[in-house]
N, C-alpha and C positions, 0 to 999 in steps of 0.2 A: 569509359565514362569517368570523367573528371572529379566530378562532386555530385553529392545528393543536397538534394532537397529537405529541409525538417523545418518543423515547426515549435517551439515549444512551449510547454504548458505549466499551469501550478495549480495545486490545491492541496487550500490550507497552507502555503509553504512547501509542501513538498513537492520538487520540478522534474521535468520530465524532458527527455527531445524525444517527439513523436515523429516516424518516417511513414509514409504509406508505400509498401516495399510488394504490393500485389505486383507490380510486373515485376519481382524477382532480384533487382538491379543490386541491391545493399549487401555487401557481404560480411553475414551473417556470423562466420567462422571467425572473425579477425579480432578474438576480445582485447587486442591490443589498439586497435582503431577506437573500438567502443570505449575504452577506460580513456581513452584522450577526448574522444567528443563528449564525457563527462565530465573531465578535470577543470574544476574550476578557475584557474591562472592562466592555461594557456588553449582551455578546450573554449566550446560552449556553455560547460558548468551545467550539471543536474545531477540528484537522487540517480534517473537511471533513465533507459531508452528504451523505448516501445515501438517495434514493428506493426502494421496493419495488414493482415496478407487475406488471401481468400479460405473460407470454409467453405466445405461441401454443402453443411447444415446447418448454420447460422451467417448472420450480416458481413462478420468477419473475424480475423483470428489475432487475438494481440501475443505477439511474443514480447517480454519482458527481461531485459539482461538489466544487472544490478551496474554502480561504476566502475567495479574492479574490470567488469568488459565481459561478465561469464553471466548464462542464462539464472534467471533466479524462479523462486513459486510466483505464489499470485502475488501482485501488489492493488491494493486495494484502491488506494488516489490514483494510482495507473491506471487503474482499468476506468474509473469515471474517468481521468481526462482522455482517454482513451477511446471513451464513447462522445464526449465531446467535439472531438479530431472528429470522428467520422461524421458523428450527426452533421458539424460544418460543412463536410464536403460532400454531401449527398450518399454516402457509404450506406447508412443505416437511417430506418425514420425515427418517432421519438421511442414508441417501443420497441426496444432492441433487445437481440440474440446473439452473444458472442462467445468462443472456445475462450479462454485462456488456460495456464497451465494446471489450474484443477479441475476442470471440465469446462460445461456450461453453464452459461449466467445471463441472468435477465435486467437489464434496466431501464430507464424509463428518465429522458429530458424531461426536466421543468423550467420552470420560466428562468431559472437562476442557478441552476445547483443541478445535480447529475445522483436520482438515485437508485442503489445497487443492490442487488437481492446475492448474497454472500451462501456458500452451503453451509449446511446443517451442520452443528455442531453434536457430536456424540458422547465427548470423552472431558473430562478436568481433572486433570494430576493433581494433589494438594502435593506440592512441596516441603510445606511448612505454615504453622497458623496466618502470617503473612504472605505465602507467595505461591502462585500456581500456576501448572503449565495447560497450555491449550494449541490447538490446530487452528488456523481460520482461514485456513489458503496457504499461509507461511507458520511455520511456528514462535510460539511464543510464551516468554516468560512475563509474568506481571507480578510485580510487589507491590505491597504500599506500604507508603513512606511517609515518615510526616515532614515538615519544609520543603517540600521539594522541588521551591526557586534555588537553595542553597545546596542540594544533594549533589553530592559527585558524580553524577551519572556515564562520564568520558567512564572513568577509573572503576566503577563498580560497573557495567555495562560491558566495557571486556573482559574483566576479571568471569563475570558468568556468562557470556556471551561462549567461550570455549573450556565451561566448565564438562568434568567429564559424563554425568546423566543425559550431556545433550548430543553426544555423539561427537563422530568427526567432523558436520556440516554445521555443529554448532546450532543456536538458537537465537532470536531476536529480545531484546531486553525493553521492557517496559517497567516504567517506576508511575504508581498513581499517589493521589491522597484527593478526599474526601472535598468537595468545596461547596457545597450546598445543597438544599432538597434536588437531587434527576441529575448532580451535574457532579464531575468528577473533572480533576488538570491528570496529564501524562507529560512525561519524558518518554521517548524512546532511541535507543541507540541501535541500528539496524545494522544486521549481518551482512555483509558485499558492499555498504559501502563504508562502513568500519568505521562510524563516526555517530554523534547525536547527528537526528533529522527533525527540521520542523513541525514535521507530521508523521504518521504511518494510518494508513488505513486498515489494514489487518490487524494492525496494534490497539487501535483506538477498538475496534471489535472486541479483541479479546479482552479489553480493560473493561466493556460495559456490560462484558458476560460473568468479569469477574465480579464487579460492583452488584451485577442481579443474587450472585450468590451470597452476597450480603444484606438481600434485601432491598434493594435498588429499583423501581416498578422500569417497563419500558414507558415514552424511549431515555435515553441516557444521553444527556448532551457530554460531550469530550473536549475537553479544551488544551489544543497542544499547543506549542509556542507560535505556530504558523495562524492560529487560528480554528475555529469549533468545527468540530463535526456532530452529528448525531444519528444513532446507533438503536434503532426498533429492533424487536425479536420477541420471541413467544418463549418460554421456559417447560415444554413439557414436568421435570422433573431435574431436580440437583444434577448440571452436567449435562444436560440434554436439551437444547435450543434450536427452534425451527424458527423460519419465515425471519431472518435475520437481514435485513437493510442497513447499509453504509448509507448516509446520505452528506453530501454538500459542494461547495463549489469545485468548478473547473474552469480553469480564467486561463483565455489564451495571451501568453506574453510578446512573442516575436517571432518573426518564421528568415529563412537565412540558407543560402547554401553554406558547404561545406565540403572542405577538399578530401578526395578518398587516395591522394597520395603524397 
């Protein structure tokens, strides 16, 4: 086999090459393949690449590798344009059941937007009166910051992207600030692909669970530089969130082979 086939996708800015790899064909092992059909200059250029394969017991199964070319968690824009890919191509109807790498998850096409029921959230680190950590598929840090058109986000975003509380695998960096009643801006700078990204959907998650802990009613609109998303959930108690929805666009850009030697 010469080349595959992909497609790819954006939401909010953050882009994807989607493959539909049920018959097997993409090889899967090669994260140096992968980190080139990522590379902006000389690849296709995206955030990262999503396989479609088959599940036993859901529509189907996304695997997600980040640009470096190596598998990553959940990615949350991934997995809507993810269901978007499939809805397109008769894969899944509009309510859908898919594996990805934290289990399974439930979403639901709308006329315009793809949205995602995310797990339960258990746990909030307080780091500091500004800043806290959380799980939402990927982990992540969230601060808030005040300007934060003008915040250094490249330079403070690695700096605690590989600080030491986060382990070896490190943690995703998120910077918020306040912008009006339900509505909060992010920055985030994402682990694997070791740069600011337009969006994160896991990110934007955990910024509007951070903003609940401030008081914030559901939903929470998030406004990243790609573009809004918004973010329902229910708050049992400080730290403990159920019935947790990502919601927003999934726009398909351009579909293209690509050579696999």
């Amino acid at each position: 086999m010469d080349s595959i086939s992909f497609e790819k996708y954006q939401g909010a800015g953050n882009d994807f090459i989607i493959i539909d790899n049920r018959a097997g064909h993409f090889p899967k092992d090669e994260a140096g393949l992968i980190a080139r059909m990522c590379q902006r200059r000389f690849g296709i250029g995206a955030d990262g690449l999503i396989l479609i394969e088959h599940a036993p017991q859901a529509h189907f199964k996304m695997i997600y590798f980040n640009a470096d070319g190596y598998e990553g968690s959940l990615c949350g824009n991934g997995a809507r344009c993810a269901v978007a890919f499939a809805h397109k191509h008769g894969i899944c109807p509009q309510s859908v059941v898919f594996e990805a790498y934290d289990g399974m998850h439930e979403a639901e096409v709308l006329s315009n937007e793809i949205k995602l029921k995310m797990q339960d959230v258990t746990e909030v680190n307080a780091m500091s009166p500004e800043a806290c950590f959380l799980d939402t598929g990927s982990p992540h840090y969230v601060q808030w910051v005040k300007e934060l058109a003008a915040f250094p986000v490249l330079q403070e975003g690695r700096r605690i992207r590989y600080a030491d509380p986060f382990g070896p695998k490190g943690t995703n960096v998120n910077f918020i600030e306040h912008k009006s009643p339900g509505t909060i801006a992010i920055r985030t700078y994402e682990r694997g692909v070791e740069d600011e990204t337009y969006a994160c959907g896991t990110g934007a998650t955990a910024a509007a669970l951070a903003a609940a802990l401030r008081g914030m009613p559901s939903p929470v609109k998030v406004e990243a530089l790609g573009g809004t998303l918004t973010v329902y959930f229910r708050m049992l108690s400080p730290g403990h969130f159920t019935d947790i929805y990502l919601q927003g666009p999934a726009v398909f850009v351009f579909r293209g082979e690509y050579p696999l030697h």
